[in-house]
C-alpha positions in Angstrom: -92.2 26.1 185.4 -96.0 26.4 183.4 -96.5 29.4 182.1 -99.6 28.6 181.6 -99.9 28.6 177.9 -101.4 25.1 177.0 -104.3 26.1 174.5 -103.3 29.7 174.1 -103.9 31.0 170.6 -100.7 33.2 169.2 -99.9 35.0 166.3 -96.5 35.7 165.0 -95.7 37.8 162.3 -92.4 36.7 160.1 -92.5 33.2 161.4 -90.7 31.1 159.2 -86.7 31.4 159.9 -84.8 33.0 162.8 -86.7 34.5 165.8 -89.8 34.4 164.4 -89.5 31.0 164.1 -87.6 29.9 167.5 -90.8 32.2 169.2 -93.5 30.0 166.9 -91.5 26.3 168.0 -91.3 27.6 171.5 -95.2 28.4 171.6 -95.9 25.0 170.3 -93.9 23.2 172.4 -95.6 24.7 175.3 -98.7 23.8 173.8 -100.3 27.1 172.7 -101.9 27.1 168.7 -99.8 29.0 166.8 -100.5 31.0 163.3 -97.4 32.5 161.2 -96.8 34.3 158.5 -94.2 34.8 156.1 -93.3 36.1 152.5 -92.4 32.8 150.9 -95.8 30.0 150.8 -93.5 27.0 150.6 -91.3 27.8 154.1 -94.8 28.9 155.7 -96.4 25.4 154.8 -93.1 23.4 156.3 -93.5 24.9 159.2 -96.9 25.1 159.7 -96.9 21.2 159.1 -93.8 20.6 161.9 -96.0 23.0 164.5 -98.6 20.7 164.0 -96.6 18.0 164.7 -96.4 19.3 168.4 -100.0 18.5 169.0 -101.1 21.8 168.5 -103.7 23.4 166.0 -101.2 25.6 163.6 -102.3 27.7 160.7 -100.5 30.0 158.6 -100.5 32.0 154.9 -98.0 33.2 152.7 -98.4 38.0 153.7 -96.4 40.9 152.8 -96.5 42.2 155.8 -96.3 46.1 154.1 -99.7 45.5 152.6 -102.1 46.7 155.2 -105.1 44.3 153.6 -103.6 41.3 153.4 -102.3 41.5 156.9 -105.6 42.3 158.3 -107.3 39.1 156.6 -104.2 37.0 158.0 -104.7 38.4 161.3 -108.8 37.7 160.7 -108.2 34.5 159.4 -105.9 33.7 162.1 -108.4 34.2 164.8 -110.9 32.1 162.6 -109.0 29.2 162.2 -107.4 28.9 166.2 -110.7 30.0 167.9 -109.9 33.3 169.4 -105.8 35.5 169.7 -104.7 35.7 173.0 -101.0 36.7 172.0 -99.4 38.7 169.2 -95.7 38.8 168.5 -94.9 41.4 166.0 -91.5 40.0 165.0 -90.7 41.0 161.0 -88.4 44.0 160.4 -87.6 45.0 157.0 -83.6 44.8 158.0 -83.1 48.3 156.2 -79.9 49.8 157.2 -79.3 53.0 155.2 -80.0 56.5 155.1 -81.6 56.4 152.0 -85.3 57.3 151.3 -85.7 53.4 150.0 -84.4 52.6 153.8 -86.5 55.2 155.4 -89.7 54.0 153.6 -89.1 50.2 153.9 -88.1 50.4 157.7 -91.3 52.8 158.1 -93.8 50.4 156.0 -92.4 46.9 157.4 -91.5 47.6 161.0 -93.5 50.3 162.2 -96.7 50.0 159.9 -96.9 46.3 160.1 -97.0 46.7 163.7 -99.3 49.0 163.8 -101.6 47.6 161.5 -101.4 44.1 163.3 -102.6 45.3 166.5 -105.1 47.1 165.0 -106.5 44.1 163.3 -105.7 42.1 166.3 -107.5 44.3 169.2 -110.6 43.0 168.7 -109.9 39.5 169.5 -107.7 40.2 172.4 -110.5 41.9 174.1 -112.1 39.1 174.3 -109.1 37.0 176.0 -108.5 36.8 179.6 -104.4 36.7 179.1 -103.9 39.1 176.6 -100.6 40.0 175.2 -98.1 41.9 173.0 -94.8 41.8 172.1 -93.1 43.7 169.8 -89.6 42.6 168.4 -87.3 45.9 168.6 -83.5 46.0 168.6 -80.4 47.4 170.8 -80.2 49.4 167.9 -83.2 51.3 169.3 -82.2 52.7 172.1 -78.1 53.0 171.6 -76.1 54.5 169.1 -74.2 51.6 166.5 -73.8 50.8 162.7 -77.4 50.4 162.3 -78.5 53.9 163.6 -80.1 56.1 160.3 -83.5 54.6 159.5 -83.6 51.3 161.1 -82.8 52.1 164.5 -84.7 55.5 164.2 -87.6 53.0 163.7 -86.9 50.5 166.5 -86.7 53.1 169.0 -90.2 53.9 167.4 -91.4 50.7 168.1 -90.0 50.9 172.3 -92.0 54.1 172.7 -95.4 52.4 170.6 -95.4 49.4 173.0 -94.7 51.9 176.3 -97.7 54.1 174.9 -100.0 51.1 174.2 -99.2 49.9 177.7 -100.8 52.4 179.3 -103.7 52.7 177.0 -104.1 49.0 177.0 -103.8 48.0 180.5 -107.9 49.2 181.8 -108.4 46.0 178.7 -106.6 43.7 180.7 -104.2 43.7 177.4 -99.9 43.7 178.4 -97.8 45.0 176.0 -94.1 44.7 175.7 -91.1 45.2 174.0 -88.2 43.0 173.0 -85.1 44.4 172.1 -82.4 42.0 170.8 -78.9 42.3 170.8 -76.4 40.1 167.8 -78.4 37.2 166.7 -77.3 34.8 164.4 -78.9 32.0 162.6 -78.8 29.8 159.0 -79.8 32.5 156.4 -80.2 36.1 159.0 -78.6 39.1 158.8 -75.0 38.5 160.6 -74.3 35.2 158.5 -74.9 37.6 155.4 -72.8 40.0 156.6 -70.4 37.5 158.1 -69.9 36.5 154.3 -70.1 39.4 152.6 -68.7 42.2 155.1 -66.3 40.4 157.2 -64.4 43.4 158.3 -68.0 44.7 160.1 -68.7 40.9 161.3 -65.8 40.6 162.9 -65.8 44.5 164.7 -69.3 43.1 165.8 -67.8 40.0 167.7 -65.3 41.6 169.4 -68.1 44.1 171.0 -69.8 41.2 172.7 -68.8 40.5 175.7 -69.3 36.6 175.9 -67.5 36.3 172.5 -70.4 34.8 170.6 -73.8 36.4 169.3 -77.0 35.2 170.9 -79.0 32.5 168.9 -82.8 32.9 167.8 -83.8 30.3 171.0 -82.0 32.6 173.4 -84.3 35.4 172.2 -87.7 33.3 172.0 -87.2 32.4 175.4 -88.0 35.7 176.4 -90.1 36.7 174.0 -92.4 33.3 175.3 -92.1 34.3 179.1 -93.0 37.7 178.9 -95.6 37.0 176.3 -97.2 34.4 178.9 -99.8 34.7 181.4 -97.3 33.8 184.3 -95.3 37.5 183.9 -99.0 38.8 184.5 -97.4 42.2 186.1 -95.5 42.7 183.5 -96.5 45.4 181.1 -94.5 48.9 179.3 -91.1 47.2 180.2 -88.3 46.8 176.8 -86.8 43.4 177.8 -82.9 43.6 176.6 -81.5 40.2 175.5 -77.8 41.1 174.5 -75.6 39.2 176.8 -74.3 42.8 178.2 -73.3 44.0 174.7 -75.0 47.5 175.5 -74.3 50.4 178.0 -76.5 52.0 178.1 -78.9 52.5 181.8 
């Protein structure tokens, strides 16, 4: 199947490692220019240099995604260097499970502001695109009750609502926007391995609750993120694609 993304120009936030950077190799391969960003310059450079590899323009900086400024100039600079933004994945979460004020500000500057401020930034260019698209990374843990619920899943359900509101607001732009909500994911150096090591009690509570006896890997989840990101699910636009492997109950 093409979905019609050769020469695409995509953006995706926290692409270095796990999801973000399944959704970034996944883009390349299907030959769209990709730009990431991450936190650490050295992981952002390696795989800046393998998306090249692909035969595909790729650009990327080292952003703290929290800072409002620098993210706008990545998202400028971005544009600048791949000709245009036709798709933004906003992928980084600040993983802040808690009830704590630290939680409740982290999870509401990394995952909810980052968002924000990246379309923001990003709205001009995809105006100008003729297959414009966003996807916004949430969680299960956004829209059913588990371990995580307090500040993090308060703020992925924020993030289901924000992409149904835009939408509807965006849609007269020809500009889709949709949400992505992952179920257990696990990957080299991600939240389950760390938690597999250092709360195995939780980890293996966690396994027993899926119901294909694994967790879902970072490809399963860019998979989905790619199709509904791509011009082929044209119609599709305010839907919260679930990719758990029937962990949740929830209707």
């Amino acid at each position: 199947m093409d979905l019609g993304l050769k020469g695409k120009n995509v953006l995706v936030t926290g692409g270095s490692k796990g999801i973000g950077l399944a959704v970034a190799e996944l883009f390349a391969a299907e030959g769209a220019n990709v730009a990431i960003c991450a936190r650490n310059a050295e992981q952002v450079s390696g795989v800046v240099k393998s998306l090249a590899a692909k035969g595909v323009v790729a650009w990327g900086a080292a952003v703290d995604v929290a800072d409002p400024v620098a993210l706008q100039q990545w998202v400028e600079g971005a544009a600048a260097a791949l000709g245009g933004i036709d798709i933004l994945v906003c992928n980084v979460s600040a993983l802040a499970v808690g009830n704590t004020p630290e939680t409740w500000e982290n999870s509401f500057r990394v995952d909810m502001m980052h968002t924000v401020n990246s379309v923001a930034a990003a709205l001009p260019f995809l105006e100008k695109s003729k297959s414009a698209s966003i996807v916004i990374v949430s969680s299960v843990s956004g829209f059913e009750i588990d371990f995580a619920a307090g500040s993090y899943g308060a703020f992925k359900a924020a993030l289901i609502h924000y992409a149904k509101g835009l939408s509807n607001q965006l849609i007269a732009k020809g500009i889709r926007v949709n949400a992505v909500s992952p179920g257990n994911t696990y990957f080299e150096g991600g939240i389950w391995q760390n938690i597999e090591n250092g709360s195995p009690d939780l980890y293996k509570l966690a396994m027993s609750l899926n119901p294909t006896g694994r967790m879902g890997t970072a490809q399963e989840v860019a998979a989905g993120v790619v199709f509904v990101a791509s011009p082929i699910a044209s119609r599709i636009s305010g839907t919260n694609l679930i990719i758990d492997g029937a962990l949740t109950k929830a209707v």
